[in-house]
C-alpha positions in Angstrom: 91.0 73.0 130.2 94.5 73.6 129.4 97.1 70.9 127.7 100.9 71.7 128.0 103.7 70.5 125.8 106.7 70.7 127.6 110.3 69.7 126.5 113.6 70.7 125.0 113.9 72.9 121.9 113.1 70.9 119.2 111.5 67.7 120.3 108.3 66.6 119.3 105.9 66.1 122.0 102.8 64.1 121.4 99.3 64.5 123.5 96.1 62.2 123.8 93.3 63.2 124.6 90.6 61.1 126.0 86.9 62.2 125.6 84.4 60.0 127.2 80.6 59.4 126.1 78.1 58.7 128.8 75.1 59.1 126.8 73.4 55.9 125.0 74.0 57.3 121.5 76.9 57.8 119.5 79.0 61.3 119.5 81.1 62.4 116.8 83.8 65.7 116.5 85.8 67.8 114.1 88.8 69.1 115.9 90.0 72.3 114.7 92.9 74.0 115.7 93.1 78.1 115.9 94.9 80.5 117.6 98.5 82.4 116.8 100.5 79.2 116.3 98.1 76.9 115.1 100.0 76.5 112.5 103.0 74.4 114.7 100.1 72.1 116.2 99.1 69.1 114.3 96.0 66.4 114.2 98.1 63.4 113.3 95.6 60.7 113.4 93.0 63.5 111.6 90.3 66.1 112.5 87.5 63.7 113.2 86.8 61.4 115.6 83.9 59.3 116.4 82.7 58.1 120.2 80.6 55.0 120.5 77.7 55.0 123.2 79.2 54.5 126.7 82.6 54.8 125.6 85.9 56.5 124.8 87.6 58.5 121.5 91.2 59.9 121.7 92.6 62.9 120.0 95.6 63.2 119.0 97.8 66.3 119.3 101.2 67.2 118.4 103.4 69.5 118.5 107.4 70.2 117.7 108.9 73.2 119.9 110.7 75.2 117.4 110.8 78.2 119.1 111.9 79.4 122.8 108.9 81.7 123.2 105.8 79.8 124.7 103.4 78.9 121.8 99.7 79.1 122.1 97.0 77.7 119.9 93.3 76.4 121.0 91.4 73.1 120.1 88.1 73.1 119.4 86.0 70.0 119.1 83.0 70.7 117.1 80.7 68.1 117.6 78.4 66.3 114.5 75.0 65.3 114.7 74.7 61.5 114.8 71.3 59.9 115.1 70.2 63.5 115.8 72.4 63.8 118.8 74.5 66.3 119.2 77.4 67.2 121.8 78.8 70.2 123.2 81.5 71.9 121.7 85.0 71.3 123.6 87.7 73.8 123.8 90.7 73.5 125.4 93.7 75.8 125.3 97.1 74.5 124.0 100.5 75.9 125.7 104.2 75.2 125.0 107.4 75.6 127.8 110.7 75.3 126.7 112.1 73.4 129.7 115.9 73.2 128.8 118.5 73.6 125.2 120.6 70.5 124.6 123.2 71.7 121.7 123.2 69.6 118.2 127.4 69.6 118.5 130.4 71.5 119.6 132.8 74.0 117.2 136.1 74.6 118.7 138.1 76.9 116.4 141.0 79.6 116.9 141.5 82.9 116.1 143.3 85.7 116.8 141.4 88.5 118.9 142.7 91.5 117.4 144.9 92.8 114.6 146.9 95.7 114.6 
């Protein structure tokens, strides 16, 4: 699967991600980020999350474009052994599109285009 984060230069955009449990025993994940600009994606609520039996977790991911080249990272969710359960690891590609540049201000000045 593949998540975009799409905006102007220099927002923040924020994506959840839901992750469902259908089983009858609990499911838990570290989320790892890797890739060429894993370092400009972020875990804000934290690299683990726990799923309860017949239920939902969310992850959290976030991201500030700083850049107007398309960033790319992957997320893997590892999953823990709970109860002697254990999941299948998740990945899911990460991809950023500059969609527009909104200026911080205007400079008007003068000057002269040439001197002899």
């Amino acid at each position: 699967s593949s998540i975009e984060f799409t905006g102007p230069l220099h927002a923040t955009i924020v994506k959840q991600l839901r992750l469902r449990n259908p089983s009858s025993s609990a499911l838990a994940y570290t989320a790892v980020l890797v890739g060429r600009d894993a370092g400009d994606f972020s875990l804000p609520k934290g690299s683990t999350v726990s799923i309860p039996a017949m239920r939902q977790g969310f992850v959290t991911v976030e991201f500030t474009i700083r850049f107007l080249r398309p960033a790319e990272a992957v997320l893997l969710l590892i999953s823990n052994k709970v109860d002697g359960l254990e999941g299948a690891t998740l990945t899911f590609s990460l991809k950023s599109e500059v969609k527009n540049i909104e200026p911080h201000g205007m400079l008007k000045c003068r000057s002269p285009c040439y001197e002899l």
